[in-house]
PAKE-215018 format. One record per residue (C-alpha): x negated, z, y negated; residue in one letter; residue number from 1. Coordinates in steps of 0.5 Angstrom, whole numbers, plus 500, padded with zeros to 3 digits. Example, Ala and Ser with C-alpha at 12.3 -4.5 7.8 and 13.67 -1.06 7.14 Angstrom:
<pts>
   east    up   north   code   pos
    475   516     509      A     1
    473   514     502      S     2
</pts>
This chain:
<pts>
   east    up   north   code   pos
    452   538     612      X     1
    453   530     614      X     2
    446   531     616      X     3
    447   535     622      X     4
    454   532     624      X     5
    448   526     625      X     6
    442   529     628      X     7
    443   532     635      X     8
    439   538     637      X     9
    432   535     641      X    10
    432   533     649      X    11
    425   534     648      X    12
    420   539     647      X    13
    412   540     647      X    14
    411   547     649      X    15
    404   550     648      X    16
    403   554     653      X    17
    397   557     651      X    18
    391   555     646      X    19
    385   558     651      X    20
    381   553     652      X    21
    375   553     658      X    22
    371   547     654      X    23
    369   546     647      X    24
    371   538     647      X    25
    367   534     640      X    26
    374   531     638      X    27
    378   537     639      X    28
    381   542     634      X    29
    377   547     638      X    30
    370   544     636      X    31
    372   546     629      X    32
    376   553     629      X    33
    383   554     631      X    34
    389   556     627      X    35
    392   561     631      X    36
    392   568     635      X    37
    389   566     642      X    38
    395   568     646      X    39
    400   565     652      X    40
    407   564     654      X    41
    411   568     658      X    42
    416   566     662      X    43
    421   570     659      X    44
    419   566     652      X    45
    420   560     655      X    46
    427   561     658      X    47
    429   563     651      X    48
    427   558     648      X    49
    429   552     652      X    50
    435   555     654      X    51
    438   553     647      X    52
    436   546     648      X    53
    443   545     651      X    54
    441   537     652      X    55
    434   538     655      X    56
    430   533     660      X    57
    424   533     657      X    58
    418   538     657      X    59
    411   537     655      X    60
    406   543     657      X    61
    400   543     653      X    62
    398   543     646      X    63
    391   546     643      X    64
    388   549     649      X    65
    389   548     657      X    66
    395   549     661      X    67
    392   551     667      X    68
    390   558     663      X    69
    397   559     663      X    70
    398   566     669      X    71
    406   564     669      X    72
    405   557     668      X    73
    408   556     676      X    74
    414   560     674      X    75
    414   556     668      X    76
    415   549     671      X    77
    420   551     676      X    78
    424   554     671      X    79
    424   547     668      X    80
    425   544     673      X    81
    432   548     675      X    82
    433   545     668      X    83
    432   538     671      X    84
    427   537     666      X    85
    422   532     667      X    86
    415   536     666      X    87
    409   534     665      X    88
    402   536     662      X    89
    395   534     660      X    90
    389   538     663      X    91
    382   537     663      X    92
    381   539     670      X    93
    376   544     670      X    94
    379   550     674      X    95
    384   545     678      X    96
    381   549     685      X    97
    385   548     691      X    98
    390   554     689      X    99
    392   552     683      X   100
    394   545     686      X   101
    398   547     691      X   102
    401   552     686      X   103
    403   545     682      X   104
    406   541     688      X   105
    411   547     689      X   106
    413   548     682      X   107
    416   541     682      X   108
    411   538     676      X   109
    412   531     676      X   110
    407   528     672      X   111
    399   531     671      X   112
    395   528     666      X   113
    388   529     666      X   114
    384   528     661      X   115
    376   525     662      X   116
    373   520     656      X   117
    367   518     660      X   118
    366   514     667      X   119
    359   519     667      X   120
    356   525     667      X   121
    352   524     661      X   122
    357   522     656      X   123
    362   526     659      X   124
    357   532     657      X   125
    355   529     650      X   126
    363   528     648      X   127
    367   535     652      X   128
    360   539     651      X   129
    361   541     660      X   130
    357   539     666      X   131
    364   539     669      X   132
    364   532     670      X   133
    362   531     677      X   134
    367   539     679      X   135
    373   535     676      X   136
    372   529     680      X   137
    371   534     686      X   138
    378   537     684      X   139
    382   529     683      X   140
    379   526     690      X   141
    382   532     693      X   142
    388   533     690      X   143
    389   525     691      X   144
    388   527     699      X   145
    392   533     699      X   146
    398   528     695      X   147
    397   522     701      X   148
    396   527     706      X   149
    403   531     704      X   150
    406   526     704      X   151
    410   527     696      X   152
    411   524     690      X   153
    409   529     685      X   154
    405   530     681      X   155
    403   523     679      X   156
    396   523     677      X   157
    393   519     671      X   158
    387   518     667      X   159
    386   520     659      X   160
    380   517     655      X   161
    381   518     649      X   162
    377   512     646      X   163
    372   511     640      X   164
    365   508     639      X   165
    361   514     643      X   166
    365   512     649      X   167
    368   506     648      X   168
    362   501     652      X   169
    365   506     658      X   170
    372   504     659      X   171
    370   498     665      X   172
    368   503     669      X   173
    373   509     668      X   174
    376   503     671      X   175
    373   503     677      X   176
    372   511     677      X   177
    380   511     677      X   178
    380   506     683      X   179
    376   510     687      X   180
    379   516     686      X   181
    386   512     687      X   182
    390   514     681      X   183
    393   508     679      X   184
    395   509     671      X   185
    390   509     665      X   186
    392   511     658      X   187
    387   509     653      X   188
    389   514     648      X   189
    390   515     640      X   190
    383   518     636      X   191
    386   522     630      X   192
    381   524     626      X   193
    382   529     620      X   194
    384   526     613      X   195
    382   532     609      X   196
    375   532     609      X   197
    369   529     613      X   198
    372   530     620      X   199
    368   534     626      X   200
    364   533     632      X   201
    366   526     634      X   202
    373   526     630      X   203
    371   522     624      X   204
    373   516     621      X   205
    366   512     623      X   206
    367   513     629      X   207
    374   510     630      X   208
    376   503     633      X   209
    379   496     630      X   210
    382   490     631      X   211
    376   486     627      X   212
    371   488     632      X   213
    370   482     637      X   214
    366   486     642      X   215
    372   492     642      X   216
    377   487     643      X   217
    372   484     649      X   218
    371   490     652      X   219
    378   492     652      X   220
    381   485     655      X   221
    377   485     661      X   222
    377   493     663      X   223
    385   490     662      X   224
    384   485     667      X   225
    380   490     671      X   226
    385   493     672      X   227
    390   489     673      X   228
    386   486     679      X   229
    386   493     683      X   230
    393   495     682      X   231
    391   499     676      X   232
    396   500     670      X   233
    392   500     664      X   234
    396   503     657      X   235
    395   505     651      X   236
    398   512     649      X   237
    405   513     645      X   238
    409   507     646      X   239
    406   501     646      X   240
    404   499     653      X   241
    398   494     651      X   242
    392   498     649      X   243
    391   492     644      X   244
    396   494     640      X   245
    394   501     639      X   246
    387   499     634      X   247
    391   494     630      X   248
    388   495     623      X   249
    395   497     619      X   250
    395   499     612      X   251
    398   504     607      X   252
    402   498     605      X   253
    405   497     612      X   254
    407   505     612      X   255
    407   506     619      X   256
    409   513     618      X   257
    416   510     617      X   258
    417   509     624      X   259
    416   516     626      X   260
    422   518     632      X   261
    419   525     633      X   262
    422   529     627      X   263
    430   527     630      X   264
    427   528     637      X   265
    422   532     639      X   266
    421   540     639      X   267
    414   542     638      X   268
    412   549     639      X   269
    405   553     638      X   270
    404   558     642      X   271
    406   563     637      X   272
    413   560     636      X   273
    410   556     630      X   274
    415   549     630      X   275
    411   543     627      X   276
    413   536     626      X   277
    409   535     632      X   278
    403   536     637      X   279
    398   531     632      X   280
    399   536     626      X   281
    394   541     627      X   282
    388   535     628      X   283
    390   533     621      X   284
    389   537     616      X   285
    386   544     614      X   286
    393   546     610      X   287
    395   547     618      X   288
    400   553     614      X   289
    403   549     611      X   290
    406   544     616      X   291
    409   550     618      X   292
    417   549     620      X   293
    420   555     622      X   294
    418   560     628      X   295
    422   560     634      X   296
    421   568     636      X   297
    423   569     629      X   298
    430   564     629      X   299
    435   561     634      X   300
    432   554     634      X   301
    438   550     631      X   302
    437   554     624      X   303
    431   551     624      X   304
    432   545     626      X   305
    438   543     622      X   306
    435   547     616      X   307
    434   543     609      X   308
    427   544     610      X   309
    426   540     616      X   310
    431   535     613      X   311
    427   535     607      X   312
    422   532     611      X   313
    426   528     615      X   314
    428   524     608      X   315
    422   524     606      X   316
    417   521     612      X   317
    422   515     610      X   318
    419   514     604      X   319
    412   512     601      X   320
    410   518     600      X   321
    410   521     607      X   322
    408   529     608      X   323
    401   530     607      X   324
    400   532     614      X   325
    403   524     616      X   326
    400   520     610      X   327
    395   517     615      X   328
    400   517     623      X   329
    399   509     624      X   330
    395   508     618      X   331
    389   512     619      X   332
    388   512     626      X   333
    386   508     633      X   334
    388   507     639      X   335
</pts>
C-alpha cells in the first residue's frame, strides 16, 4: 500500500526491560495495579527484536518498572551499543551499588536519568512511598565521583522531577541538590493523570500544573534562572527545552494530539512483547487491552508496524477524534 512506501521502519525503540519494581511510587501505574504478567527480557529477545530494526540509533530501556531489576540488563546495553545505538534509561536509583555502576560504565550506557521528584527526605517519602532518598543520594554523589575520577564521559547523569502541587514548592531546591551532587541537567517532566476515572495516588487532575497559576510560573522562572547561575541545564521533558512550555493551558480545541510524531517513529515494546502506541499509554487508560497493536514475539515487527490497524491509528491521531487512549496527550496534562 502507498503508506508503506511512505513510512520507514523506527530508528528508535523503548524497551521494557521489565515492569518489577522495587517502589510503589503515587503517580505511577504501580501504585494502582499493573496490566501485565511481571517478567524481564533476555538478551536473546532483545537481540531479536532490534535485529529487525535495520535503521536503529536509539534505544530507551525503561518502561513500567525498574531497569536495574534487568539480570542481562548489562549485556543488553552492549548489545545495543554494538548496534551504535545511543542508549539511555530511567531509574529510581535505589539499588545503584557500586557493582551495578561499574557494570554501567563497562556496558557503554550513554545516558542515566534518575528519577527523584523531591529535594527532601519527607516529600520524597509522602510521594514515592520510600526512605530511599538519602540511599540514592549516597548512590548519585559516588557515581558523580567514580565518573570524574575515571575520567569518562558516559553515562551522563540527569535529575527527573516529575512536577505537580504536592511537589512543585521543591523545584528551587532540587536545584541545588542537583548542583551539590554535580549533575549538570534537570528536567521537569510531564504529569499525566488517567482520563477514564478520578485517577490514583497523586495522579489526578487537581493536582496538575498551569500557566494561570502566577505562583507556579514565579517558582519556575526563578528555579530557571538558578539554574542558569550554577551551570545548570534546566528543561521540560519531550521536546520543548523551556519548562514553561510544558504547563501552558491547551484545549481540545487546539487538538494537541496532532502533533504526535511517535506513531511514525518510535517502537514501544511492553515486556510482554506488547506494542502500544507509546510509553504514556499504559497511565492513560484502564482499557489498557485495547491500546494493543500487536506483539513482537508473536509477529516479525514490520507486519505489525506497516498493518492497517496501526495505519489506522495513524490516520486517525490527525483528526479530531483521536484514539481514546490519546484524547487527553497535550491537552489534558502539565508539565
Amino acid at each position: 500500500m502507498t503508506s508503506e512506501v511512505k513510512l520507514k521502519l523506527p530508528n528508535c525503540i523503548y524497551i521494557e526491560t521489565t515492569n518489577r519494581c522495587n517502589l510503589t511510587c503515587k503517580s505511577c501505574i504501580h501504585y494502582k495495579d499493573v496490566w501485565e504478567p511481571a517478567r524481564e527480557f533476555s538478551l536473546k529477545e532483545v537481540e531479536f527484536i532490534a535485529d529487525q530494526l535495520p535503521g536503529l540509533d536509539r534505544a530507551v530501556l525503561h518502561g513500567a518498572g525498574e531497569p536495574l531489576l534487568c539480570q542481562e540488563l548489562p549485556a543488553i546495553i552492549k548489545y545495543l551499543k554494538s548496534r551504535k545505538a545511543t542508549v539511555l534509561f530511567n531509574t529510581n536509583g535505589v539499588l545503584l551499588d557500586g557493582k551495578r555502576r561499574q557494570a554501567l560504565i563497562n556496558s557503554g550506557l550513554d545516558e542515566l536519568r534518575v528519577s527523584l521528584d523531591a529535594a527532601s527526605s519527607a516529600t520524597y517519602k509522602v510521594i514515592r512511598n520510600s526512605n530511599k532518598f538519602e540511599l540514592i543520594l549516597k548512590n548519585l554523589r559516588a557515581f558523580s565521583r567514580e565518573i570524574k575520577t575515571q575520567k569518562i564521559k558516559t553515562p551522563k547523569l540527569s535529575l527527573w522531577f516529575l512536577g505537580h502541587r504536592k511537589n512543585i514548592s521543591e523545584l528551587y531546591d532540587f536545584i541545588q541538590l542537583a548542583a551539590s551532587l554535580e549533575i549538570s541537567e534537570v528536567y521537569l517532566q510531564r504529569f499525566i493523570y488517567c482520563l477514564d476515572e478520578a485517577g490514583y495516588g497523586v495522579a489526578k487532575s487537581e493536582y496538575a500544573l498551569s500557566d494561570r497559576d502566577p505562583e507556579v510560573i514565579n517558582l519556575i522562572e526563578r528555579s530557571h534562572e538558578l539554574a542558569q547561575k550554577l551551570g545548570i541545564r534546566l528543561a521540560s521533558s519531550g521536546l520543548h527545552n523551556n519548562p514553561l512550555l510544558s504547563i501552558r493551558k491547551n484545549t481540545a480545541k487546539e487538538a494537541g494530539w496532532k502533533n504526535c510524531y511517535r506513531f511514525n517513529q518510535v517502537l514501544y515494546v511492553t515486556v510482554n512483547g506488547n506494542i502500544l502506541p507509546c510509553c504514556m499509554v499504559p497511565f492513560t487508560t484502564t482499557d489498557y487491552h485495547s491500546t494493543i497493536i500487536g506483539n513482537v514475539l508473536k509477529d516479525p515487527v514490520p507486519d505489525i508496524w506497516f498493518d492497517q490497524k496501526f495505519q489506522k491509528l495513524r490516520e486517525q491521531i490527525k483528526t479530531s477524534s483521536p484514539p481514546h487512549f490519546c484524547r487527553g496527550c497535550g491537552v489534558l496534562w502539565s508539565i
